[in-house]
N, C-alpha and C positions, 0 to 999 in steps of 0.2 A: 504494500500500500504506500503510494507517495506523500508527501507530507500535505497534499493541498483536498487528499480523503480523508472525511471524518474517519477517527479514534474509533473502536469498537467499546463501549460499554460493557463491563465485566463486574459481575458481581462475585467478591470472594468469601464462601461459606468454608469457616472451620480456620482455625490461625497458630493448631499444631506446626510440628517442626515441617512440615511439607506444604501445610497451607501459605504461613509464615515466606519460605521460599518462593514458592510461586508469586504470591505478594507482591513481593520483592520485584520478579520476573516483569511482571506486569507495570511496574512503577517506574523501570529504567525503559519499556519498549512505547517509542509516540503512537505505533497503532493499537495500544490497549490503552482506556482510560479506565480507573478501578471506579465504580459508580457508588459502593459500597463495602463494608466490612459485617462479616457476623459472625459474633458467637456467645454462647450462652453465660462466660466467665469474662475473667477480664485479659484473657489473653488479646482481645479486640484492641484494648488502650495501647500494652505495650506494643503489639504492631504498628499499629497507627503513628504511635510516638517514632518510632526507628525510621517510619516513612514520612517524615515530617508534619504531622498530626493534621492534614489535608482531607482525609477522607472519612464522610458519613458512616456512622458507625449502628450496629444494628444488635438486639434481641435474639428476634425470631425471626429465620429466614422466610417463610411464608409473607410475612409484612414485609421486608427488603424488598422479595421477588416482585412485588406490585406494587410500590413504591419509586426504586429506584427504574425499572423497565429495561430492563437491559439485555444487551446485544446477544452477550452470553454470560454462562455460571460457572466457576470454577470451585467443586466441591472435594475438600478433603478432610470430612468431617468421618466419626466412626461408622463403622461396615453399615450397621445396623440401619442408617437412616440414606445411606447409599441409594437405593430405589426409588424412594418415597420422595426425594429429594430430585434426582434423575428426572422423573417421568412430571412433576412439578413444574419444570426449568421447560421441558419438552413441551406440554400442555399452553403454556407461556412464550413459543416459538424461538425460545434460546439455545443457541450452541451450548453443547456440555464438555469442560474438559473433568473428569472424573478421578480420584485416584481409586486404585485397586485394593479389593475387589468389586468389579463392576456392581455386583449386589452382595445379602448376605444367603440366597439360595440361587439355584441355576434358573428356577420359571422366573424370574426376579429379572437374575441379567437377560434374560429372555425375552422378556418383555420389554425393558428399557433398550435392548438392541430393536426390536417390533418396533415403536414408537419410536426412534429414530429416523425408521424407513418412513414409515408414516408420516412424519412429519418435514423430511428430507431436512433435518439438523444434522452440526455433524457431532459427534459423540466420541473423545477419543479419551481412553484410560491410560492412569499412569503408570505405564512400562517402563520404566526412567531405563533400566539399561538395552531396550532397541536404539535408544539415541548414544548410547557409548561407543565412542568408535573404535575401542578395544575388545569389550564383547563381540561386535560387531565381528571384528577381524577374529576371537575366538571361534566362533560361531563357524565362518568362512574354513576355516584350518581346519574344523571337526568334520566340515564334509568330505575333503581331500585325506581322509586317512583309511577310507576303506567300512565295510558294513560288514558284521554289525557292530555295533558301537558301545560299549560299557561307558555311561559318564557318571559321576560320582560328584556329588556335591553337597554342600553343607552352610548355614548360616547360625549358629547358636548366640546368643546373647547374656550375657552376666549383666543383665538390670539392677538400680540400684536408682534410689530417690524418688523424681519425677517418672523419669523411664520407668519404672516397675509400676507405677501407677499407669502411665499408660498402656503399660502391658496386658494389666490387668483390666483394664477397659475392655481392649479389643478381644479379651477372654470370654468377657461376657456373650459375645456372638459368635464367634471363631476361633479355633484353634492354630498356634503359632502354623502349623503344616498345609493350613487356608493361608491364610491373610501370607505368609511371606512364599509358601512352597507355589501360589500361580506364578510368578516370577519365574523360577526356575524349572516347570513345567513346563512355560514357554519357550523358556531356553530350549531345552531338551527335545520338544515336538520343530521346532525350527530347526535344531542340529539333524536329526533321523530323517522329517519330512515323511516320516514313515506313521500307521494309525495305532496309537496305543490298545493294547487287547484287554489287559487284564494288571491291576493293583492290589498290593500287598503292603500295608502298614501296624506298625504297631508305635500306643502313646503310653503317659506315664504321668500322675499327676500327682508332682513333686512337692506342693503348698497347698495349705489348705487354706491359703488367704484366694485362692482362685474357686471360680461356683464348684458345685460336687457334679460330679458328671465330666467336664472339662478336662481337660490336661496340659501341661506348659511344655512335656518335651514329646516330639514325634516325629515318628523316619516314615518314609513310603518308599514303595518299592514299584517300578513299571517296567511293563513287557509290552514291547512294539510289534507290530505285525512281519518286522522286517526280522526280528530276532535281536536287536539291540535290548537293550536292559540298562535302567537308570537308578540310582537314590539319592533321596535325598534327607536332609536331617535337618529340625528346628529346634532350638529351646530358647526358653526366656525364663527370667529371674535372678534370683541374687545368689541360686546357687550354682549357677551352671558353671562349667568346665571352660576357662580360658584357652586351655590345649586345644588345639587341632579345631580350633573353632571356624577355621575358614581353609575349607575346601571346595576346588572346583578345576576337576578333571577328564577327561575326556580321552577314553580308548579304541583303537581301530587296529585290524588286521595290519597296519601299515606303520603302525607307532601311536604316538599322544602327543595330545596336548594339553599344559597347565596353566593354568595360571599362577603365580609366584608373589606373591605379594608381602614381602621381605617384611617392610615396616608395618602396613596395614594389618598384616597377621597375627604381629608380635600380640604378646603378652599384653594384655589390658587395653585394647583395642576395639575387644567385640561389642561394646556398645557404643560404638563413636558411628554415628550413619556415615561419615563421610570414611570410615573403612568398609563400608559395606558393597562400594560402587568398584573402590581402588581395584586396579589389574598391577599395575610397577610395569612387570614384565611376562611375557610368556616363552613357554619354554617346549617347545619341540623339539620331539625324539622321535628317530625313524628306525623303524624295524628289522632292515632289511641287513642279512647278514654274509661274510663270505663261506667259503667253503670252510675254514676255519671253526665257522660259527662267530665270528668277528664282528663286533657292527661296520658294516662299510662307510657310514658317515658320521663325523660327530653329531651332541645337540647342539639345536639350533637357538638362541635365545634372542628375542626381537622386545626391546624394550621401550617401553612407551612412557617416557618424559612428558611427552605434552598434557596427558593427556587430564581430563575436565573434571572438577571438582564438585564438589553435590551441589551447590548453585548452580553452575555452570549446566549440569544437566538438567536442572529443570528448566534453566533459561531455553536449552534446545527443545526440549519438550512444550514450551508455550510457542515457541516461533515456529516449529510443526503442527500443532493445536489452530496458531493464523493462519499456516499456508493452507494448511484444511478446509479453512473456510474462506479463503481469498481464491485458492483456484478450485475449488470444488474437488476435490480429491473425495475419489469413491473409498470409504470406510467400512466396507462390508465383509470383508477380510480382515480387518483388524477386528471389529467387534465380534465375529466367530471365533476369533484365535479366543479373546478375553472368555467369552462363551465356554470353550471347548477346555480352555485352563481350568475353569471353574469349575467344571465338571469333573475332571479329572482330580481336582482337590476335594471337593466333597465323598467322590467314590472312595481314597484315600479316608478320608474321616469317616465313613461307614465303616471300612475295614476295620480302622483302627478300634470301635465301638462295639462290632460281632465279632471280632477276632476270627473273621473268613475274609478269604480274598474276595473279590468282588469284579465281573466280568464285565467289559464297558462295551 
C-alpha cells in the first residue's frame, strides 16, 4: 500500500506477550493504524504506555468490535474465546489475523475457516515459524534427505512466576501437546507432504495446581502414510527438566538434519520465547559411505547469523497478514493446514486420555 492509501484499521484483542508484539508490529507499519486496544486486566495501560499512550483503550471486545469498526482484528487472547471471537470479527466483515490454535475444538476451526469462505475475509493464524527463514530452509533440507523420514522434536518449558500463571490459563482449555504440539505438526506434515494415518500419545499430570483431568507434560507419536514417523514432546511448569529441552531433528535414508542451537539450548533458557524460534545453526550429515564403511563427506554446518528475532517474526507475520489482504492471496491452504494440525493435536489428546492409539 503506498503512503497516499488509507491505513487499515486494526483492532488488537489480548496484550499477552504475543498480542503485546504484534502491537508493536502494527504501531511501527503506516498501512496499519491500531483503532483500539482490549483487554480484561491492565495489561491494556502498560501497552498503550510502551506505545506512546495514543491508543483507545477497551473492556470488552464485543463493544471495541462496534465501536471502533474496523478494517481488521488481531486476536491473541486465550484458546478458549479463539472462535467466538473469530467468527465475531467475520460477522463484522473484518480481516482476522489469529494466533494458534485457530479454535479450542476442530468443528470450531471448522467453522471459522467456513465463515471465512463465506464471507471472503482473509483469516491467517499465527505460524510465527513458516515466516522463519531458517525453519524454512530446515524444512527444504528435510525433503532432500530421502523417505521415510524419522523427525524428533521437543519444546519443554520450566515456568516460573507470571509464565506459570499463564501456563496455567491455557490448561484450563488445552493441553501443552495442543496449544504448542500444532506448531510442530505443521512442521512435520510440510517436511513428509505425506497423510498422517495413525497417533500415539501419552501425558502426565505433574501439579495439582492445574484442573484434574488435565496434564502439563505430553509426547505424541505419528505414522504417515509414507512410512515416516515423528515425536514430539511438551511440558510446562516449575518442575520441568532444563536438559534436553530443545530438540529438533530430522532423519532420512540419506543422513539428517538439526538444528543446533548452542546458546538458545543452554541451561535456563526454556522459558525465554525468544529461545523458542532460535535455529544458530544447522547441521547436516550425509549418509553415504565408502567401501570402507567411511563417511564419504564431512558435516555440513550452515549457520545463520542473520537471522530474526521474536519481534522480528511477528513483524513478518503482520506484513504477510497485509499482503493477504492487499493482493488477495487465496488462504484456503493455509487455513486447512491450521484445520488439519488441529486435528491431529486433539486425536493426540484422545490418545493421550484412552490410552489407545487413535486412527485418523
Amino acid at each position: 500500500m503506498n503512503s497516499t492509501k488509507k491505513a487499515l484499521k486494526i483492532l488488537v484483542v489480548g496484550c499477552g506477550n504475543m498480542g503485546a508484539s504484534h502491537a508493536i508490529a502494527y504501531h511501527q507499519m503506516n498501512d496499519f493504524e491500531i483503532c483500539g486496544i482490549v483487554s480484561t486486566g491492565n495489561s491494556k495501560h502498560i501497552l498503550n504506555e510502551k506505545l506512546g499512550g495514543k491508543y483507545p483503550l477497551f473492556d470488552e471486545y464485543l463493544e471495541a468490535l462496534h465501536s471502533t469498526k474496523p478494517d481488521a482484528v488481531c486476536i491473541s487472547t486465550y484458546p478458549d474465546t479463539h472462535e467466538g471471537f473469530a467468527v465475531a470479527a467475520l460477522q463484522a466483515n473484518c480481516h482476522v489475523f489469529i494466533e494458534k490454535p485457530l479454535a479450542d475444538t476442530v468443528a470450531g476451526a471448522e467453522r471459522v475457516a467456513q465463515l471465512a469462505l463465506e464471507k471472503n475475509r482473509k483469516v491467517v493464524v499465527g505460524y510465527i515459524l513458516r515466516h522463519h527463514p531458517s525453519w524454512e530452509k530446515f524444512i527444504e533440507l528435510s525433503q532432500q534427505i530421502g523417505k521415510p523420514l524419522v523427525m524428533r522434536m521437543n519444546l519443554n518449558q520450566q515456568s516460573q512466576g507470571n509464565m506459570w500463571n499463564v501456563h496455567r490459563n491455557l490448561m484450563k482449555s488445552l493441553s501443552p501437546i495442543v496449544d504448542c504440539g500444532v506448531h510442530y505438526i505443521d512442521v512435520m506434515c510440510q517436511m513428509t507432504r505425506s497423510k498422517p494415518v495413525q497417533v500415539n500419545a501419552i501425558g502426565a499430570r505433574l501439579s495439582n495446581d492445574i484442573p484434574e483431568g488435565n496434564y502439563n507434560y505430553g509426547q505424541l507419536q505419528i505414522r504417515f502414510e509414507d512410512g515416516s514417523v515423528g515425536w514430539y514432546e511438551a511440558g510446562w511448569g516449575p518442575m520441568m527438566s532444563e536438559t534436553a529441552f530443545f530438540i529438533k531433528d530430522v532423519i532420512g535414508p540419506k543422513g539428517c538434519v538439526s538444528i543446533v542451537a548452542k546458546e538458545a539450548g543452554g541451561t535456563g533458557n526454556s522459558d525465554n520465547v525468544d529461545a523458542h524460534t532460535k535455529t544458530e545453526s544447522l547441521r547436516v550429515h550425509y549418509a553415504e559411505i565408502d567401501s570402507e564403511n567411511k563417511f564419504t563427506q564431512p558435516d555440513e554446518w550452515i549457520n545463520l547469523t542473520d537471522e530474526p528475532n521474536h519481534q522480528e517474526l511477528c513483524n513478518r507475520e503482520q506484513r504477510f497478514f497485509l499482503k493477504a489482504i492487499l493482493d488477495d492471496i487465496d488462504l484456503t491452504d493455509h487455513l486447512q493446514d491450521a484445520v488439519n494440525s488441529l486435528k491431529i493435536a486433539f486425536a493426540c489428546d484422545e490418545s493421550v486420555k484412552t490410552g489407545l492409539p487413535v486412527l485418523l
